[in-house]
Residue, then its C-alpha position, 0 to 999 in steps of 0.5 A: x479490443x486492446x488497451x491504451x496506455x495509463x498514466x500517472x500525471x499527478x498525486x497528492x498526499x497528506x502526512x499519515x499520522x494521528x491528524x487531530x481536527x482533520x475529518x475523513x472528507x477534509x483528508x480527502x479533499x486535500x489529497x484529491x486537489x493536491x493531485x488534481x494541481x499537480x497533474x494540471x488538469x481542469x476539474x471540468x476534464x475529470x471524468x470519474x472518480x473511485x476512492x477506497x475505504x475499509x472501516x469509515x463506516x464501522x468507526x465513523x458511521x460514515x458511507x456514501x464516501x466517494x459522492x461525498x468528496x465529490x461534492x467536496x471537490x466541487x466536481x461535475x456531478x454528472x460524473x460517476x463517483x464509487x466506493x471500493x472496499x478490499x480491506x487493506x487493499x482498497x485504494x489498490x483496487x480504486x487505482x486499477x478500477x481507475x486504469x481499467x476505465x482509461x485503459x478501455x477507452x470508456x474515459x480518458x482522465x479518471x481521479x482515485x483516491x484512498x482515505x482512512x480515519x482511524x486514531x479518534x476510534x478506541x484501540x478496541x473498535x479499531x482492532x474489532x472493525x480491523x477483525x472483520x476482513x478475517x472469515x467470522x464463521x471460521x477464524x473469526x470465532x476464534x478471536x484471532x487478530x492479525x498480530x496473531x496470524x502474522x506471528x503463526x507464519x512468522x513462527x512457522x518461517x522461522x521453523x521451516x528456514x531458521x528465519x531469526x527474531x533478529x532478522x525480523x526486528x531488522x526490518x523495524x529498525x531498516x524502516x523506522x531509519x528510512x522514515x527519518x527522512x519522510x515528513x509524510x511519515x507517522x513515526x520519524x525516530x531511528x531505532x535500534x536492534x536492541x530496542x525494538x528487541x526490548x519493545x513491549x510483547x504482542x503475540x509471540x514472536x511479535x514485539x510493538x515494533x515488529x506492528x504497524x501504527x494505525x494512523x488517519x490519511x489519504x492519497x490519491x492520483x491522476x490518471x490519463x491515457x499515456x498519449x495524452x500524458x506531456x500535454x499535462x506534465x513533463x514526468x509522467x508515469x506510465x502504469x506498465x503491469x496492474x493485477x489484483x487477485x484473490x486469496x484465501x479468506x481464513x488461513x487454516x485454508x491455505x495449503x502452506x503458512x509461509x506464503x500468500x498465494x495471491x501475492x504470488x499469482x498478482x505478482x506474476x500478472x503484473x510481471x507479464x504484463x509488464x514484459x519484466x522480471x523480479x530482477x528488473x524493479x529499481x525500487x519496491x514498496x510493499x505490505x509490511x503490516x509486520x515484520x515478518x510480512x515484509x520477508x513473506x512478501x519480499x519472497x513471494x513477489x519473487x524478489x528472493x527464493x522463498x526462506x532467504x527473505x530473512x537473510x536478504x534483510x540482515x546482509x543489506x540488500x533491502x537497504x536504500x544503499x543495497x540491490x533492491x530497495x524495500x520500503x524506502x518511504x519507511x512502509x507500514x511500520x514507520x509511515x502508518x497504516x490508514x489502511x484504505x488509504x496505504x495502496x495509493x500511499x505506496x504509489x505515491x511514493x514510487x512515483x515520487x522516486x521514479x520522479x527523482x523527487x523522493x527524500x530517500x532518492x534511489x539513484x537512478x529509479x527507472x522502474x517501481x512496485x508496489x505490493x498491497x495485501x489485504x485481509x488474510x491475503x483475500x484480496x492483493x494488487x500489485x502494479x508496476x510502474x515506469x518513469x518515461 
């Protein structure tokens, strides 16, 4: 059988930050009818309804999350309404459960959503319930966090291809400047070289501003089939490559400490898929949970030959001005990292540049990514995105 086309023909987001007096359904709930406004669309239309979540559960001591917004919403509730967890990836995985029902012709308007509340929970229950995406019978047990496995590949990076300290603080400060211009952003201050080198230690090589924020938010969209797209909105987005694969649970399995095999295999799905290449996309959001993840990334979506990510920073090519531009928005270290919510947030953000309606405008946007990882590389989505 084959499949229809997708659509993106509304979205909705609230501000990523520390959101004092705003609950993990309210969150959602403003996001959910932000996108339902603007893609126009009757709540009688909506056929079913998936939304991501890693840790409400573990923090709040909250699940049944997707029946819950439901009736937040007032949505029929003879609709199916569903959770999906991939750590960080959910609200990825939420969008492509979401397509893959319009896209078979089982529905034909499906809303998706992600949402985190993470800022009213102690840095340790966070950090413990962040912990638990790491295999507990192996690394686990070790205590390793994730500054801690990001700092062994980017130490590693830097041993293989002489990858800098420098080249990794450049990227906090490229991202922290992109977030000046973004009122969804958490952190909205420029920073410098010097005072990112200067921030406080995490785990070596990995200062505080190398790290994303925890923050509480969510994001959400509408989807439609693509032929039934100008019936609701003039700026429809078509979803023209969408792949979620599946990597390794613990890091001493991986076969090499400088790339995640399932972004390269997303990354490849979603390109052929899409009938693209690398050299095609306009505009990238993607997983930069730390500094080095965004050079990791970068390399392994096939953007630059793996080793040159570090030099491709530091010589402007991912700058909003430069050939590719990587996380205009201010990704995961400026805007925040709600981690259930941070797939959609991305897509929220390229379809506002593929709109021509973003703060930090690519002039000329016609093709978007978004690269959302989660775990220890376990679980990544990549999607491509088009403006019509």
């Amino acid at each position: 059988m084959g499949l229809r086309g997708v659509s993106i023909i509304g979205i909705g987001s609230t501000p990523f930050g520390i959101l004092e007096g705003r609950t993990l359904k309210e969150m959602a709930t403003v996001a959910c009818n932000e996108a339902i406004k603007d893609a126009g669309v009757e709540r009688s239309q909506i056929q079913a309804f998936y939304i991501g979540n890693y840790i409400a559960g573990m923090i709040l001591g909250q699940e049944t999350i997707a029946a819950l917004v439901v009736n937040s919403l007032g949505l029929n509730r003879e609709i199916p309404s569903t959770k999906v967890e991939g750590a960080c990836s959910s609200a990825s995985i939420a969008l492509r459960q979401g397509h893959l029902l319009v896209a078979t012709g089982v529905y034909d308007i499906v809303l998706v959503a992600g949402v985190e509340k993470m800022t009213s929970a102690s840095t340790e229950k966070v950090t413990q319930a962040l912990a638990s995406s790491i295999d507990m019978e192996t690394e686990g047990l070790t205590g390793l966090t994730f500054p801690g496995y990001w700092a062994l590949i980017a130490q590693r990076h830097m041993y293989e291809f002489g990858t800098t300290i420098e080249q990794l603080g450049m990227v906090s400060v490229k991202n922290h400047n992109n977030a000046v211009f973004n009122p969804r952003a958490r952190f909205r201050d420029p920073t410098t070289l010097d005072e990112v080198m200067s921030s406080r230690l995490i785990t070596d090589p990995l200062k505080l501003f190398d790290c994303c924020p925890v923050a509480d938010g969510a994001a959400a969209a509408v989807l439609c089939a693509a032929e039934m797209a100008e019936d609701f909105t003039k700026k429809p987005v078509d979803i023209i490559g969408i792949a979620q694969t599946t990597g390794y649970s613990s890091l001493y399995e991986q076969a090499q400490l400088v790339t995640l095999p399932a972004t390269v295999s997303a990354a490849k799905k979603a390109f052929e898929m899409a009938k693209l290449k690398p050299e095609d996309i306009d505009v990238v959001e993607l997983h930069d949970c730390f500094t080095p993840a965004e050079i990791v990334d970068a390399e392994d979506l096939g953007f630059f030959e793996k080793g040159k990510g570090g030099w491709a920073v530091e010589e402007g090519i991912t700058q909003v001005d430069g050939r590719l531009p990587i996380n205009a928005s201010g990704g995961l270290i400026s805007k925040g990292h709600p981690v259930g919510a941070t797939g959609l947030g991305q897509a929220y953000e390229i379809v506002k540049q593929l709109r021509g309606e973003h703060e930090n405008q690519i002039k000329g946007a016609e093709i978007g990514l978004t690269h959302n990882a989660g775990g220890t590389g376990a679980v990544c989505c990549v999607n491509i995105l088009k403006r019509r």
